[in-house]
N, C-alpha and C positions, 0 to 999 in steps of 0.2 A: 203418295201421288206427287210425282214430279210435275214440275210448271204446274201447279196446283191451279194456277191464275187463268190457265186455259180450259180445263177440264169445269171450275169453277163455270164458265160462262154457260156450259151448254144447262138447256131449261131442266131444269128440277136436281141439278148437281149439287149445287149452294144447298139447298132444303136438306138435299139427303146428307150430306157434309154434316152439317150443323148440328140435326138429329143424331147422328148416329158416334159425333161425338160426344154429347151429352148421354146418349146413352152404353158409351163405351167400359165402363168399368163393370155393369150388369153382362153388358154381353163379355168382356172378359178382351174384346179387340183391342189390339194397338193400333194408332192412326198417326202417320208419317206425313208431314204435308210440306214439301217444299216451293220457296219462292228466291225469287232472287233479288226482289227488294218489296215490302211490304207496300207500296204506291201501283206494284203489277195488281192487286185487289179492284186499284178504282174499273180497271179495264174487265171486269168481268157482267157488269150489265149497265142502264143505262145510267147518270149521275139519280143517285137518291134512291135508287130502284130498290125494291124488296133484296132481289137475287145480289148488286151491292152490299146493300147491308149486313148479309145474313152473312157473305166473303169475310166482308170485313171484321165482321163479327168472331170469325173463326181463330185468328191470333189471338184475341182477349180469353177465349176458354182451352188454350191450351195450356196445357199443366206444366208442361217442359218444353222450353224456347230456346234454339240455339241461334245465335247470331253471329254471323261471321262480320267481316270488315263490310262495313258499308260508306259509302259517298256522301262529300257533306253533304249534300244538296237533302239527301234521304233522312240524315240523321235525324232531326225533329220532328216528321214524322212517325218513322219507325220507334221512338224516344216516348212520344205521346200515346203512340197507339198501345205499346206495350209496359207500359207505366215507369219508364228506366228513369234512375236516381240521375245527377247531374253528373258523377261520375261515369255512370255505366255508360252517358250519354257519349262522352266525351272520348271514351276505349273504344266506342265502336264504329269509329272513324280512325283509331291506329294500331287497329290488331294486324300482327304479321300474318304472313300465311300460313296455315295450320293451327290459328291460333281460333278461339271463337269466344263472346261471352256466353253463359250455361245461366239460364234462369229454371232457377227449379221454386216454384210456387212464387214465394217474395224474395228468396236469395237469388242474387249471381254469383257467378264463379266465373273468374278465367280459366278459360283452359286451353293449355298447347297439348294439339293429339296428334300422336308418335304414329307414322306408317311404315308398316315392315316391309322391306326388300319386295316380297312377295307380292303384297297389295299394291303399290304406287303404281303398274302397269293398269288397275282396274280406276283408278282414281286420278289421274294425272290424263285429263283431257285438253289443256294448253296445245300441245301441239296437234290434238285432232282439231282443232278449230282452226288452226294457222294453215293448215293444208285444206284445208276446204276452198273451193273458187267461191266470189261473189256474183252473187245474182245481178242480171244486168235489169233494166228497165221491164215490166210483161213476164218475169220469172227466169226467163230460158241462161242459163250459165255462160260466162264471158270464156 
C-alpha cells in the first residue's frame, strides 16, 4: 500500500492493517506498506486515537524496514519508533540516492540498489513531479 498514511485513515483500515499483519505468516501474505516519513502516521486519526495507535503501531511489527534517506527534523523520530542504534540513526540522514538502511529483524544493512537500464523509466518519478502545475488556492490549476 502506497501513502500507506492515507489509506491508514479511512475507518476500520488501521484494524484491518494491524490484524492481518499479525496474522500474515499463517495466511502466507506479504504486506508492503509504504510512507514517506514515519510522522505521516500521526495524520491518520485523531491525536491518541485507537486508529493512531494501531498506525503507528504497524512499523514496530514489521519484520523488514527499509529506510531510505530521511530529514533531520524526522530523524529521532523514525530513530525511536523503529528502535535504530546511534549509528543507523546518524546514516539515515546521509544515504545517497539509491542507497537505503535494510533492517531485517535486529540487524541493519546498508544497501545500494543497482537499477537497470530497463527499470529507471518505471522508478524515476523526479521529472513527473517537476512537470506537474501547482494547485492555485480552491484546487483549480494555475
Amino acid at each position: 500500500n502506497d501513502e500507506a498514511w492515507r489509506a491508514l485513515a479511512v475507518p476500520g483500515a488501521a484494524e484491518y492493517y494491524s490484524s492481518a499483519l499479525k496474522l500474515s505468516r499463517d495466511s502466507g501474505v506479504q504486506y508492503l506498506i509504504a510512507l514517506h516519513r514515519l510522522s505521516d502516521l500521526s495524520a491518520t486519526g485523531d491525536a491518541g486515537s485507537r486508529t493512531q495507535q494501531l498506525a503507528e503501531g504497524l512499523a514496530s511489527e514489521a519484520a523488514i524496514r527499509v529506510i531510505r534517506r530521511q530529514a533531520e527534523r524526522e530523524a529521532p523520530l523514525t530513530a525511536d519508533a523503529l528502535q535504530l542504534s546511534s549509528t543507523e540513526r546518524a546514516l539515515i540522514t546521509e544515504l545517497a540516492q539509491g542507497e537505503a538502511l535494510w533492517r531485517v529483524g535486529e540487524r541493519g544493512f546498508r544497501v545500494r540498489h543497482l537499477i537497470a537500464d530497463a527499470e529507471w523509466k518505471l522508478v524515476q518519478t523526479d521529472e513527473g513531479m517537476g512537470s506537474r502545475r501547482p494547485l492555485a488556492v480552491g484546487g483549480a490549476a494555475v
